[in-house]
Legacy VTK file of the C-alpha trace (Angstrom):
# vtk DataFile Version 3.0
C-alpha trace
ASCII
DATASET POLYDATA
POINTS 559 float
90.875 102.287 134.477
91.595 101.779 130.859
88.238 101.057 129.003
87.696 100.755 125.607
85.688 99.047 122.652
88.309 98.732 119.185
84.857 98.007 117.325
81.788 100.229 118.678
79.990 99.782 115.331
79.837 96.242 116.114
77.070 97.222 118.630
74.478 97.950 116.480
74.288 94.146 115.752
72.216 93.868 119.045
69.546 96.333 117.366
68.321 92.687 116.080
67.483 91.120 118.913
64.062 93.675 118.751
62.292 91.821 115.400
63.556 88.978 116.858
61.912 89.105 120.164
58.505 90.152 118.246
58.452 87.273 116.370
59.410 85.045 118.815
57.039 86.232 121.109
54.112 86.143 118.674
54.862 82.337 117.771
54.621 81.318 121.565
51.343 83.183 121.928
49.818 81.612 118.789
51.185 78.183 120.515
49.337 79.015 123.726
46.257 79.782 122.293
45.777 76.615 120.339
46.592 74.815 123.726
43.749 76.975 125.257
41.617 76.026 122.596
41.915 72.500 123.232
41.694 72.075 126.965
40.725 74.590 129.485
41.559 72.440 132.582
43.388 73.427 135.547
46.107 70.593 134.587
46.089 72.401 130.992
46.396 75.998 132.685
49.126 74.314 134.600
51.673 73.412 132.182
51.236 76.449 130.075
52.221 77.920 133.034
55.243 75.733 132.610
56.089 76.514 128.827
55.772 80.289 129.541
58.266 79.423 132.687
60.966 78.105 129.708
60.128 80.113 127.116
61.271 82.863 129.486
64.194 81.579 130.633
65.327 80.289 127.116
64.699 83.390 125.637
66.900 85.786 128.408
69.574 82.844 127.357
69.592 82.862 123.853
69.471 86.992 124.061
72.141 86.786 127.027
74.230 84.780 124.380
73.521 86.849 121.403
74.730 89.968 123.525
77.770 88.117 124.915
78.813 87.296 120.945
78.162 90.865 120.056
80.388 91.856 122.949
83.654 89.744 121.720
83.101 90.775 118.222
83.128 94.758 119.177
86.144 94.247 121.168
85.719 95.142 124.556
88.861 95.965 126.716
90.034 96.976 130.060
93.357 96.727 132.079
96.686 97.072 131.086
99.421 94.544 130.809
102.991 94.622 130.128
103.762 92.953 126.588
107.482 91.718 126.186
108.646 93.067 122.489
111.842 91.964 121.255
113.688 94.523 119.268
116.385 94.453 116.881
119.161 97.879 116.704
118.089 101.708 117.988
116.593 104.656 116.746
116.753 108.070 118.754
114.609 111.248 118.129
116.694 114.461 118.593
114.695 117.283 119.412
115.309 120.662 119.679
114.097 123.615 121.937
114.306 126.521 119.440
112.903 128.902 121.077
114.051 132.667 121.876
115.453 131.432 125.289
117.750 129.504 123.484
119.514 132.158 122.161
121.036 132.947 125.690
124.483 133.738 125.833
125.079 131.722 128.896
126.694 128.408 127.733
130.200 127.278 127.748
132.673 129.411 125.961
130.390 132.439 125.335
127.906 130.622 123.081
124.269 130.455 122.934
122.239 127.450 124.408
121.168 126.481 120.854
124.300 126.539 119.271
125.814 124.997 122.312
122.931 121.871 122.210
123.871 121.905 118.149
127.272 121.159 119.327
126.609 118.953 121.729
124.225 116.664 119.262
126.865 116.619 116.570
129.703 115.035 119.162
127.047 112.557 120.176
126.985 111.589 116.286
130.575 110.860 116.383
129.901 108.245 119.357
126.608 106.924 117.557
126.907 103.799 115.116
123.873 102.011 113.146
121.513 103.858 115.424
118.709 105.478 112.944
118.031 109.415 113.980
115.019 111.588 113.302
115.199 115.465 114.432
112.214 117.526 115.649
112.268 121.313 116.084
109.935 122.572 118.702
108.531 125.594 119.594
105.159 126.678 120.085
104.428 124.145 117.846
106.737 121.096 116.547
107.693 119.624 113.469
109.733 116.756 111.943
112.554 118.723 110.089
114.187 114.973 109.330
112.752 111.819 109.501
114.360 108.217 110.853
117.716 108.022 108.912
121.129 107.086 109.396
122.878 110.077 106.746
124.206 112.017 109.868
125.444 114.144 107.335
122.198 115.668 106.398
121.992 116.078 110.500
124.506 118.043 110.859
124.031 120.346 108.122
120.804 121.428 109.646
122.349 121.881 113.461
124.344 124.344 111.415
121.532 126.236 110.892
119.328 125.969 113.980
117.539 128.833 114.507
114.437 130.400 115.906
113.329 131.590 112.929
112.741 128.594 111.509
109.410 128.195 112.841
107.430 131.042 113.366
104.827 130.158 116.061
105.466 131.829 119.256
105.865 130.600 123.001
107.686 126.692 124.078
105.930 123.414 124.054
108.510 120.600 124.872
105.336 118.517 125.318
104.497 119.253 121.013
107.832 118.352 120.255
107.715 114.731 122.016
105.044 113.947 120.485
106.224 115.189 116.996
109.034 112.609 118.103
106.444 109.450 118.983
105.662 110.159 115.841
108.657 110.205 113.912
109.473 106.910 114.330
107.489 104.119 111.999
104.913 102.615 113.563
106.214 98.754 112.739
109.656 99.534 113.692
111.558 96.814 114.448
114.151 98.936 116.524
114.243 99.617 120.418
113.288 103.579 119.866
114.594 106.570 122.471
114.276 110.442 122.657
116.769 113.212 123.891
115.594 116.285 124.625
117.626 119.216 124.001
116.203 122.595 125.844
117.105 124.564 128.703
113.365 123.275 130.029
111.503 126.798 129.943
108.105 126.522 128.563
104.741 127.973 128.808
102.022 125.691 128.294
103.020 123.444 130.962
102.657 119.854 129.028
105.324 118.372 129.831
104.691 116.201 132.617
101.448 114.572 130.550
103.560 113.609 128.007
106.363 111.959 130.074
103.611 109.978 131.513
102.617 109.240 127.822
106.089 107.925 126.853
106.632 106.185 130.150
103.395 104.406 129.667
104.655 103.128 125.790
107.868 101.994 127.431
109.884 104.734 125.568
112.719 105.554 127.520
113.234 109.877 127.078
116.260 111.865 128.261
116.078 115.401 128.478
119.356 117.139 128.313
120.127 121.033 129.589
121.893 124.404 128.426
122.579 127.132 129.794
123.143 128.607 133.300
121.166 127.893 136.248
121.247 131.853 136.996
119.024 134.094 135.298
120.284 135.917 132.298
118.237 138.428 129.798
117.059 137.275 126.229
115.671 139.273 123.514
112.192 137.636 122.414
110.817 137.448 118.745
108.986 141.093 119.049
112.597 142.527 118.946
111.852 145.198 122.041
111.262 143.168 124.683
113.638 141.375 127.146
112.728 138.606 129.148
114.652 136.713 132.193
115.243 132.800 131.655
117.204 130.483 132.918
118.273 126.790 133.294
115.130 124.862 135.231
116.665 122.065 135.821
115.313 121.588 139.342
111.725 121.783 137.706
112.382 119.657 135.119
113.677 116.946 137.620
110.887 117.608 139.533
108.320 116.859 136.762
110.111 113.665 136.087
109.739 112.333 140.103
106.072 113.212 140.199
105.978 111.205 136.469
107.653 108.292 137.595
105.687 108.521 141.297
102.420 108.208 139.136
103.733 105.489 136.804
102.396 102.018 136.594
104.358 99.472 138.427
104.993 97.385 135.214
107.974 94.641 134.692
110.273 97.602 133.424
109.100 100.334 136.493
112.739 99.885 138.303
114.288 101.111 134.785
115.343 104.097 133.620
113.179 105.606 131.520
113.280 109.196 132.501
116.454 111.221 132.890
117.627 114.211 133.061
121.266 115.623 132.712
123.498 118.709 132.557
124.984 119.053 129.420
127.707 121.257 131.266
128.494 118.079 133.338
131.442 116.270 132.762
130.624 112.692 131.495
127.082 113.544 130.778
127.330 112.532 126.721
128.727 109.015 128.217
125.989 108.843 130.549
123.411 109.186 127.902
125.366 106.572 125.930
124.710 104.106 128.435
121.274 105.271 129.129
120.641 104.321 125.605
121.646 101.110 126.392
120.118 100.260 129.520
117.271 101.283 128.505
116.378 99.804 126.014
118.317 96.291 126.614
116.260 95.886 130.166
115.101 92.221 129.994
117.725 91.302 127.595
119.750 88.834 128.792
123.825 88.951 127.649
123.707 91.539 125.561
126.194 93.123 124.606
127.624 96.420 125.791
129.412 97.381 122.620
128.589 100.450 121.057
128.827 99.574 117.263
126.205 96.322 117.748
122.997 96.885 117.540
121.853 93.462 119.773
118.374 92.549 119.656
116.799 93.405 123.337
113.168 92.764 124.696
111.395 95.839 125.990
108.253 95.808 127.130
105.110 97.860 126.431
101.755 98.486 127.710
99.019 96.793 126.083
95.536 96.744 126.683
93.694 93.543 127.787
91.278 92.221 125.297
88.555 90.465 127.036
87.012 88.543 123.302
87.724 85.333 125.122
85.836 86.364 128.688
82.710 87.305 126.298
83.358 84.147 123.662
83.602 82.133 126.765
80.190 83.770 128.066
78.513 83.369 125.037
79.056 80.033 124.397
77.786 79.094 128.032
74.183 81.012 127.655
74.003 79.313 124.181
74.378 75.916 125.846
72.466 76.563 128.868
69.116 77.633 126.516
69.197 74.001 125.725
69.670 72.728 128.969
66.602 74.352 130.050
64.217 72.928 126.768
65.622 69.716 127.358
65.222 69.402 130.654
61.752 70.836 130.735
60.718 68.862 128.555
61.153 65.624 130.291
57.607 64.112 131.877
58.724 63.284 135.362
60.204 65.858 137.992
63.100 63.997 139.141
64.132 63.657 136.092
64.218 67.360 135.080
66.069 68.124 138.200
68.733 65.500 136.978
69.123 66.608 133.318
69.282 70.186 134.851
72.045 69.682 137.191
73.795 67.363 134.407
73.591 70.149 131.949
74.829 73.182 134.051
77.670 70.813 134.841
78.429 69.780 131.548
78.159 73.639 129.860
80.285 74.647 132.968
83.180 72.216 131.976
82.866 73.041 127.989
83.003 76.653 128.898
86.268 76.197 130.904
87.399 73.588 128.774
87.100 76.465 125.987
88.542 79.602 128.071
91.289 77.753 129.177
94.988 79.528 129.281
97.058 76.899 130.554
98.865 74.417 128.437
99.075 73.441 124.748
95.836 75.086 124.267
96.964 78.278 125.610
100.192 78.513 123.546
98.089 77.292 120.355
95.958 80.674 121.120
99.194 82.743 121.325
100.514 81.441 118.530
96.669 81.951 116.311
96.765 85.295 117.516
100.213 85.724 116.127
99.410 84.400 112.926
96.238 86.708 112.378
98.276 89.563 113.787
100.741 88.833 111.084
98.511 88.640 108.163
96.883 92.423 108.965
100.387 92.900 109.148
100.548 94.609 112.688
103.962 92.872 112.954
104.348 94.353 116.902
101.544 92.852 117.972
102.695 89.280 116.495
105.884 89.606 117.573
104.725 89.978 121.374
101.992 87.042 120.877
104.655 84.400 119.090
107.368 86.074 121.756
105.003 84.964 124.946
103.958 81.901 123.429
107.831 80.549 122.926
108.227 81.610 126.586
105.399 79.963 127.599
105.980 76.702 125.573
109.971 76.667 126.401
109.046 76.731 130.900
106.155 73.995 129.741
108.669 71.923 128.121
106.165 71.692 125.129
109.177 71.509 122.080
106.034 71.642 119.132
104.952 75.129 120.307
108.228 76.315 120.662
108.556 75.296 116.848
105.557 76.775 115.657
106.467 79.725 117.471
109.758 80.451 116.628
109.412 80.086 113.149
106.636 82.761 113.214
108.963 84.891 115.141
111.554 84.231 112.160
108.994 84.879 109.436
107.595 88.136 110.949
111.411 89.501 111.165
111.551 88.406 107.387
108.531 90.413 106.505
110.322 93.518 108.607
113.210 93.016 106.519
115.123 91.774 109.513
116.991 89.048 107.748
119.757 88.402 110.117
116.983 87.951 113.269
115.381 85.953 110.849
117.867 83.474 110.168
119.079 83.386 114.078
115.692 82.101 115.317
115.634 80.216 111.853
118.893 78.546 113.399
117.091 77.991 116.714
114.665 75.323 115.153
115.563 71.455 115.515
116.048 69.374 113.112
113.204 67.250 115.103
110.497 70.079 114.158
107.656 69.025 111.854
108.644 68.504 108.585
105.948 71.462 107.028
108.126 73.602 109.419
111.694 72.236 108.437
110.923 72.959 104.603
109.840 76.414 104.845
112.931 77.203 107.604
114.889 76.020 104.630
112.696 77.763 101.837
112.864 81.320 103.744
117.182 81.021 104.617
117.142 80.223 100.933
115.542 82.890 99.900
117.274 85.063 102.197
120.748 83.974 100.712
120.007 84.628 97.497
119.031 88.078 98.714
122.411 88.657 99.838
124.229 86.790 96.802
125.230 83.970 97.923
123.764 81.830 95.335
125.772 78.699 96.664
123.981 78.612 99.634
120.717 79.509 98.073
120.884 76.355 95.855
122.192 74.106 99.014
118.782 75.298 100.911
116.607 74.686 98.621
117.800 71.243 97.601
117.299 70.726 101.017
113.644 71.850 100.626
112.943 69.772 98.074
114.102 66.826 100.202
111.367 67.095 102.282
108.768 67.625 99.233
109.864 66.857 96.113
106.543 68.805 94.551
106.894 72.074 95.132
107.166 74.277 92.048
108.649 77.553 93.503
111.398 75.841 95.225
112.209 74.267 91.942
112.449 77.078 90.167
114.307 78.868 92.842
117.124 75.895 92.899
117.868 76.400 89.043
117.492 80.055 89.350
120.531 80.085 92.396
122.681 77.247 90.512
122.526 80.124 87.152
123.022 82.609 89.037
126.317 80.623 90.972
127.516 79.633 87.956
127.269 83.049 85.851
129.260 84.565 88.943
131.493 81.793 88.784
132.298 82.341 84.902
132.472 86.321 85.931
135.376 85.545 88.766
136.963 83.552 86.451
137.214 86.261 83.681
138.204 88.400 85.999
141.511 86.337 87.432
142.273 85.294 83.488
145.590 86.321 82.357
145.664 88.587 79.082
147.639 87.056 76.353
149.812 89.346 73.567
149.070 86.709 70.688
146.973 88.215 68.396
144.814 85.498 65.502
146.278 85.915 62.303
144.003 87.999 60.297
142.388 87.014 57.030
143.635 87.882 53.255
140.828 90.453 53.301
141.330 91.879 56.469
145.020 92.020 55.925
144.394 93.902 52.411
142.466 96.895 54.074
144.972 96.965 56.580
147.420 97.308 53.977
145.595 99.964 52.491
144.910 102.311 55.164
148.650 101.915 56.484
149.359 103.444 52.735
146.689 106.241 53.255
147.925 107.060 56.672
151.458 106.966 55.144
150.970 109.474 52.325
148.346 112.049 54.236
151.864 112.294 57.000
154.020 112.708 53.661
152.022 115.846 52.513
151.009 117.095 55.961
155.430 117.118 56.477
155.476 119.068 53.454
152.741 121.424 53.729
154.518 122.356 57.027
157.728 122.425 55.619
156.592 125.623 53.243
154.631 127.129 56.128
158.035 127.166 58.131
160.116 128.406 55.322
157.723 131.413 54.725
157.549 132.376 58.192
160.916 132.211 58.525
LINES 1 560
559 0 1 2 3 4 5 6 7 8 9 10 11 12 13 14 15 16 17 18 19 20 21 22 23 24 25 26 27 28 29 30 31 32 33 34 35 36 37 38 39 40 41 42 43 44 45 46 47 48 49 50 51 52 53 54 55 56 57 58 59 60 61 62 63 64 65 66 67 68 69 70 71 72 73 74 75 76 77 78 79 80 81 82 83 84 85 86 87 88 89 90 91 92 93 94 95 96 97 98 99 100 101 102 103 104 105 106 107 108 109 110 111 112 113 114 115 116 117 118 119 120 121 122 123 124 125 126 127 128 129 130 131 132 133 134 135 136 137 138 139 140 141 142 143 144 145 146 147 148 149 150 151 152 153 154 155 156 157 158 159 160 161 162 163 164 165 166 167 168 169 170 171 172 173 174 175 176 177 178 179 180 181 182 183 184 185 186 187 188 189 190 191 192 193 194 195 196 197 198 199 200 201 202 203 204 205 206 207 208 209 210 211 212 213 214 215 216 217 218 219 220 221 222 223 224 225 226 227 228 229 230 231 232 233 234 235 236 237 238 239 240 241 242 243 244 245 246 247 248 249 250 251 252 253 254 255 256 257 258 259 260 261 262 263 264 265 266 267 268 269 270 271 272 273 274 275 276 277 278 279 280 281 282 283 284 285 286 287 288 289 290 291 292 293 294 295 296 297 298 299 300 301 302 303 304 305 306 307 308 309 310 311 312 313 314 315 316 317 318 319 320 321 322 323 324 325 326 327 328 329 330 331 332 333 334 335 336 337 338 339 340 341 342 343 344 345 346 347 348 349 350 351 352 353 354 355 356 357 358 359 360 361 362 363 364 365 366 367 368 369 370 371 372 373 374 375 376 377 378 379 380 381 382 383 384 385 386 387 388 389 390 391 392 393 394 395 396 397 398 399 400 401 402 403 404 405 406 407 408 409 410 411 412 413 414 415 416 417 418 419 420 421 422 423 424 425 426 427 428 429 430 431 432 433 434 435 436 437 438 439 440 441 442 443 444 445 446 447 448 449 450 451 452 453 454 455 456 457 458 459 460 461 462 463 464 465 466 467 468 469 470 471 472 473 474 475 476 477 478 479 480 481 482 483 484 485 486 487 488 489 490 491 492 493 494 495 496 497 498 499 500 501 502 503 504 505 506 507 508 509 510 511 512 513 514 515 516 517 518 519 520 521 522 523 524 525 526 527 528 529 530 531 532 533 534 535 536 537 538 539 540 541 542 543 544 545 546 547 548 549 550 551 552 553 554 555 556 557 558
């Protein structure tokens, strides 16, 4: 079971509850003792029996509610659930089995399994458009040779030079090099990431299935690709002497991927294909991955589509733990209100009337308690959507994302149009802080023209501001006018309508310069001007008339 705390420091809050027991405890006895002092009848004896009876109870409340608030503040969690992400284009992490193995002559036309997989990676760069690519090199131990970029150039320069050599730690971990992948991609990505592995699956510290699990669990979809000959052939390793059999294990590779996907989670995305494994001798097999890609990562994305050279947004899902702040908030709040319920009703003179405040206030802390934990309706979505928000300004843009993504979902099968609002607009201003301007404008699009007017200006603010971005000042200017429509008073959008309308017009003046015909006619010069012109016309005129003779007597002599 997945059990953890996100802030165990938080615990040593409850280290106060000690001096505050003592000193609670030594202002009852004090109390007692002056109501000893004043009557020692058995009626007296009695109802200090009483007080002692509440002061008990009231005091394992208030400490019951102190630990429950202590609880939600550490962060207590447990369970997993499957988060719906949407994501917007692809990024795939290339690595590479360079180990000695690799250097088998045993792949198609004579060559080696690494330059082979080299090969092999470069033609999948020809099929590959806007999809970012990192590359890993494993081999006893991994590293990122190239982070997440899209100059395939700089790719291919190094799969010309893939060698062992180039690290020099000994053995195979495929398991170090997918993780060396996991992390090669930026942790507030905004893109649906994917890894292909390129090895011929021999490897000696047996990690691999541990990390498959690992990548199945974060709802990264990983295809492991094959070279070489499924019959043993000999390899030289790095000591330079000795000779070693190796082969193609492709039946143990697919066999580590079953027992993976046997021990998986059943989450939403458990019928998808997030492990593979493929021949790269097989005909079709670069195709295949193609469309693994895309299946993979477009699961739960409805009408998407299947062109190569679009990066459409998809929604994948990944496995989040369950906070449980609300379960202990919830828990907290109900011990808090039940202390009371017990001084109040205690101290009430008759019997039946204690019984009747009690059962009054259990039922009445019950109700606020569920009234207060509640995750259906408006106040559910309004949670989502907080969560969001705070999520968004510690800038963990994934985790806002999912919230403002469930909320909309939630809101749109409720039929509650204000939440969708909210919602979307935090979807649209969390792809604007990710830099994702066209997602941002398409859920910008998405909100009516019905939606709260605080809403309405700042979905014309942001596309303004976005337009400018991209130069197109006209539009710019035409959003924020339409900000200031809705409030008249704000400053920035001011400024930022006369800034676009300069801007527009200076690259209005720039196109026009640019189509303007050039004229022959030359302004007649002044007397002045026309004197030194004179002037150096006669200057030119006689240094030609001595250079012609000077050259003259040159030619004659040589002559």
């Amino acid at each position: 079971m997945n059990f953890g705390i996100e802030h165990p420091q938080a615990l040593y809050a409850l280290l106060l509850l000690i001096p505050c027991y003592f000193r609670m405890n030594k202002k009852f006895r004090r109390l007692i003792r002056e109501f000893s002092s004043q009557d020692s009848s058995a009626a007296m004896r009695e109802h200090i029996k009483k007080i002692k009876t509440r002061f008990t109870l009231r005091m394992v409340c208030v400490i019951c509610a102190w630990g429950m608030l202590i609880a939600s503040l550490a962060g207590f969690y447990w369970g997993t659930v499957s988060v719906p992400m949407q994501k917007s284009g692809r990024e795939v992490a290339f690595v590479f089995d360079i180990s000695y193995s690799m250097e088998a002559t045993d792949a198609p036309g004579g060559m080696t399994r690494l330059e082979s997989a080299a090969n092999y990676a470069s033609e999948l760069l020809d099929r590959m458009h806007n999809v970012s690519v990192s590359v890993v090199l494993a081999k006893g131990e991994a590293t990122v040779a190239i982070p997440v970029t899209e100059d395939y150039n700089a790719i291919r320069a190094l799969l010309s030079s893939l060698s062992p050599k180039l690290i020099t730690s000994p053995g195979t971990s495929l398991a170090n090099g997918i993780q060396a992948a996991l992390s090669s991609f930026p942790k507030e990505s905004s893109r649906a990431s994917c890894i292909w592995v390129f090895t011929d699956g021999e490897e000696t510290d047996s990690g691999l299935a541990q990390v498959l699990a690992k990548t199945v669990d974060l709802g990264i979809p990983t295809a492991i690709i094959g070279f070489g000959s499924e019959h043993e052939s000999s390899v030289l390793t790095g000591d330079g002497t000795t000779f070693v059999q190796t082969a193609l294990r492709s039946k143990e590779i697919q066999k580590t991927i079953e027992n993976v996907q046997k021990k998986a989670l059943k989450q939403k995305w458990a019928n998808q294909p997030l492990l593979m494994f493929t021949d790269a001798s097989e005909v079709g097999s670069a195709y295949k991955l193609m469309q693994y890609i895309k299946s993979a990562n477009d699961h739960g994305a409805a009408g998407n589509s299947t062109d190569e050279k679009a990066p459409d947004a998809s929604v994948v899902y990944e496995v989040k733990s369950i906070p449980r702040n609300s379960l202990f908030t919830g828990l907290a709040i109900f011990f808090f209100v039940l202390s009371f319920v017990f001084s109040e009703f205690n101290s009430l003179p008759q019997r039946a009337k204690n019984a009747s405040a009690k059962k009054g206030g259990l039922l009445a802390s019950l109700v606020f308690t569920m009234l207060l934990t509640s995750c259906g309706g408006k106040f559910s979505n309004g949670a989502k959507i907080l969560e969001g928000r705070l999520d968004y300004n510690r800038k963990d843009y994934q985790d806002a994302i999912a919230n403002f993504l469930e909320a909309y979902d939630s809101a749109k099968a409720a039929g509650d149009k204000t939440s969708q609002e909210y919602a979307l607009f935090g979807l649209a201003s969390t792809y604007l802080m990710q830099d994702e301007n066209e997602s941002a404008v398409k859920r910008f699009e998405q909100i009516s023209s019905s939606a709260p007017d605080n809403i309405r200006f700042s979905v014309y603010y942001n596309t303004g501001i976005i337009a400018h971005k991209n130069g197109d000042y006209a539009k710019a200017a035409a959003m924020f006018k339409n900000a200031l429509e809705i409030d008249s008073s704000n400053i920035n959008a001011k400024i930022n309508l006369e800034l676009s309308l300069e801007e527009n017009a200076v690259q209005a003046r720039k196109s026009e310069q640019q189509l303007a015909p050039v004229t022959k006619e030359k302004e007649e010069a002044s007397p002045l001007e026309s004197a030194i012109y004179s002037l150096l016309r006669e200057k030119e005129a006689e240094q030609w008339k001595n250079s012609q003779q000077d050259s003259a007597e040159k030619n004659s002599l040589d002559y």
